[in-house]
C-alpha positions as CSV (number, residue, x, y, z in Angstrom):
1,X,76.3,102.0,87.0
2,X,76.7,104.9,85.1
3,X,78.5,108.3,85.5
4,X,76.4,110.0,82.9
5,X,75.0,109.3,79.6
6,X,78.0,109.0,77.1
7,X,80.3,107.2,79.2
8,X,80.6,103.5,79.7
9,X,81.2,102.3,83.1
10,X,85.4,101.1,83.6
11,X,85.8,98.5,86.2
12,X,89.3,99.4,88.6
13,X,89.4,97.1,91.2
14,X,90.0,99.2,94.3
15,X,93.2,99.8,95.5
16,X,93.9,97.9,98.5
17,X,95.2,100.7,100.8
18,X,91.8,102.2,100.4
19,X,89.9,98.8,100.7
20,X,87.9,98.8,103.9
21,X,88.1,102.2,104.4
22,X,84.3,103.6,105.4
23,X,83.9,105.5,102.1
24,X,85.4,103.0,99.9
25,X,82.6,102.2,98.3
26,X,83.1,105.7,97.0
27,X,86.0,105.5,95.8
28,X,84.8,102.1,94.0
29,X,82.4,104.3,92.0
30,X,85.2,107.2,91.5
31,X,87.1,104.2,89.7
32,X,84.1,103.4,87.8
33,X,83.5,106.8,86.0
34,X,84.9,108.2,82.9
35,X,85.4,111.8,83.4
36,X,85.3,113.5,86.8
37,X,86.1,117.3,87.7
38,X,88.6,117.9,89.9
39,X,88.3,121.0,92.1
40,X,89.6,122.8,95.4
41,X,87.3,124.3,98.4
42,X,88.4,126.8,100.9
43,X,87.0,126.2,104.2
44,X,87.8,127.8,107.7
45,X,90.1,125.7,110.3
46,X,87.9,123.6,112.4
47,X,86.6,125.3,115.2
48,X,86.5,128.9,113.3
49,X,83.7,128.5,111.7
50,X,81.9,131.2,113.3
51,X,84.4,133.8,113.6
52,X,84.8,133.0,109.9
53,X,81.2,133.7,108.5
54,X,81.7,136.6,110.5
55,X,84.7,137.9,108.9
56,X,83.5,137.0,105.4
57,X,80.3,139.0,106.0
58,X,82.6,142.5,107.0
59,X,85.0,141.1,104.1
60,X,82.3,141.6,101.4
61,X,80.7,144.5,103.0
62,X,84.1,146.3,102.3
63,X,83.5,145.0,98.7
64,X,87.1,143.3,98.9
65,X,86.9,140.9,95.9
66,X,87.5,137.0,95.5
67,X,85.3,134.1,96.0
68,X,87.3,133.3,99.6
69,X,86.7,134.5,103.2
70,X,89.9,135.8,104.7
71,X,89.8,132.7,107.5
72,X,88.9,130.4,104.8
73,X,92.4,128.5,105.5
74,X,91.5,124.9,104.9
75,X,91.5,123.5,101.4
76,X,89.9,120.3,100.4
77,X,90.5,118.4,97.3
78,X,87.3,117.9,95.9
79,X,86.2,115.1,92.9
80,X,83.0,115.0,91.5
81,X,81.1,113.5,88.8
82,X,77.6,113.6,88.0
83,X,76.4,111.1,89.9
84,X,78.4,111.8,93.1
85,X,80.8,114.2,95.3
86,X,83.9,112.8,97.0
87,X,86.2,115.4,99.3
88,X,89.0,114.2,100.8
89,X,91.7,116.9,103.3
90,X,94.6,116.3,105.8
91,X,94.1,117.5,109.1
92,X,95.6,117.0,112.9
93,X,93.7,114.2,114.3
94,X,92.1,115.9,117.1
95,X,91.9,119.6,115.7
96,X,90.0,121.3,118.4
97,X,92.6,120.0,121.4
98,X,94.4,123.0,122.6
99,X,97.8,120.4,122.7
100,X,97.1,120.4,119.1
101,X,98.3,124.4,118.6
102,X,101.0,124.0,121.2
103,X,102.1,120.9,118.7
104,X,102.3,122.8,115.4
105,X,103.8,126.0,117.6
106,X,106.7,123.5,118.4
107,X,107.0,121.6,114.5
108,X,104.3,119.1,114.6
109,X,101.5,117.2,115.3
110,X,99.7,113.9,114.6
111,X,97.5,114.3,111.4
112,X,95.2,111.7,109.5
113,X,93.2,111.7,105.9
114,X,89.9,112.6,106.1
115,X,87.8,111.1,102.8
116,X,84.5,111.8,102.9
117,X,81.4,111.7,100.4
118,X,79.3,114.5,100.0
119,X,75.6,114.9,98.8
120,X,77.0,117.8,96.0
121,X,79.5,119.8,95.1
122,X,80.0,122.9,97.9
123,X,78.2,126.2,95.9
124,X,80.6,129.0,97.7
125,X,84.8,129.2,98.0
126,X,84.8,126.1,95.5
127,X,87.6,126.6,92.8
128,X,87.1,124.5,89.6
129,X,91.0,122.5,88.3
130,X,90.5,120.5,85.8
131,X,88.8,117.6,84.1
132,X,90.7,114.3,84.7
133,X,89.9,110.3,84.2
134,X,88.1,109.5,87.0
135,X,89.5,105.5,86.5
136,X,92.6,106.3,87.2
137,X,91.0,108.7,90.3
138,X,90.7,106.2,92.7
139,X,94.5,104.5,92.1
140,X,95.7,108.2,92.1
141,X,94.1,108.5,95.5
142,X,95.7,105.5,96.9
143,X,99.0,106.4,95.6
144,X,99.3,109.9,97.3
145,X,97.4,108.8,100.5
146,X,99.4,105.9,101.2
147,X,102.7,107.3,101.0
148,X,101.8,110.1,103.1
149,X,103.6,111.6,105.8
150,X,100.9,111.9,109.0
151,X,103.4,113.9,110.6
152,X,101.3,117.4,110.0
153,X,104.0,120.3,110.2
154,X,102.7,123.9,109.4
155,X,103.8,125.1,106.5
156,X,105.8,122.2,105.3
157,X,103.0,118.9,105.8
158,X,100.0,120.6,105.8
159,X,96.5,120.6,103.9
160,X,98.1,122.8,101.0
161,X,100.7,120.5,100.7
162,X,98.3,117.5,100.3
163,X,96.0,119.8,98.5
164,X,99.0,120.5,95.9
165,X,100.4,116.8,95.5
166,X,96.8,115.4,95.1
167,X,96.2,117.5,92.6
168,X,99.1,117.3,90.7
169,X,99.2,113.7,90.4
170,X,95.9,114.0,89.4
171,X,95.9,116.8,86.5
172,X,99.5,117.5,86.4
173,X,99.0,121.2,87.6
174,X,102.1,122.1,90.3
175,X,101.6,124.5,93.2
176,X,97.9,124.4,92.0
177,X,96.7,126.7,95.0
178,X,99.2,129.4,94.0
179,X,99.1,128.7,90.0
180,X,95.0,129.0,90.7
181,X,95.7,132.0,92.9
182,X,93.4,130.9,95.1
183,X,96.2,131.2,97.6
């Protein structure tokens, strides 16, 4: 397989925290590109989706700039390559329970890692990072993911955090949401 025409496919065996997981033959072929763009979407909370378009719409009727809806809350690391899309987030386990608010109100909840493969790269609220070895992508991945705290906490163990410590490893850019000002 190839990632695009200049680059020669690398062969990373798959880390084994990721092995089995139901996209890891994605992650197989994120270790078997050369290059791969690293990048951050903005997307509302689960269950807000509505009341979100709605808000972006009166949000850029005012003319109020920025690529990002004001509920656009949720960020999403994204990697993608040429020949495919992988997004991958940390989220409460079951976001649309009511016990999950009450959960976060009082410190925290249960959370898991969401990795998911996507048929391209999200057009709107997407924030471009870097360029990064996609080789070392997939063993990047399993590093952070592993060692990850599913304790979610607002604030302190959230999606930003994840967002920020993914990226880093990945491109070396701290606080990227901030340093990006996407946040």
């Amino acid at each position: 397989m190839k990632c695009d025409s200049s680059a020669q496919p690398v062969y990373t065996p798959l880390p084994s925290s990721l092995r089995g997981h139901p996209h890891s033959q994605a992650c197989q072929r994120l270790s078997e590109c050369q290059q791969m763009q690293v990048h951050i979407l903005m997307v509302p909370l689960v269950g807000l989706e509505l009341p979100a378009e709605a808000a972006a719409a009166v949000w850029k009727a005012f003319g109020s700039p920025g690529n990002r809806s004001p509920l656009a809350l949720h960020s999403i690391v994204v990697m993608s390559s040429p020949s495919f899309t992988l997004a991958t987030d940390f989220l409460p386990v079951e976001p649309l329970a009511p016990s999950t608010a009450l959960q976060l109100l009082q410190g925290k909840t249960p959370g898991r890692i969401r990795l998911r493969q996507l048929s391209q790269l999200p057009s709107r609220q997407t924030f471009e990072v870097a360029a990064t070895h996609a080789h070392q992508g997939a063993k990047t991945l399993s590093q952070v993911t592993s060692g990850w705290d599913l304790d979610l906490a607002a604030g302190s163990n959230d999606c930003h955090t994840y967002t920020n410590a993914l990226v880093q490893q990945l491109t070396s850019i701290t606080n990227s949401l901030k340093t990006l000002g996407i946040i």
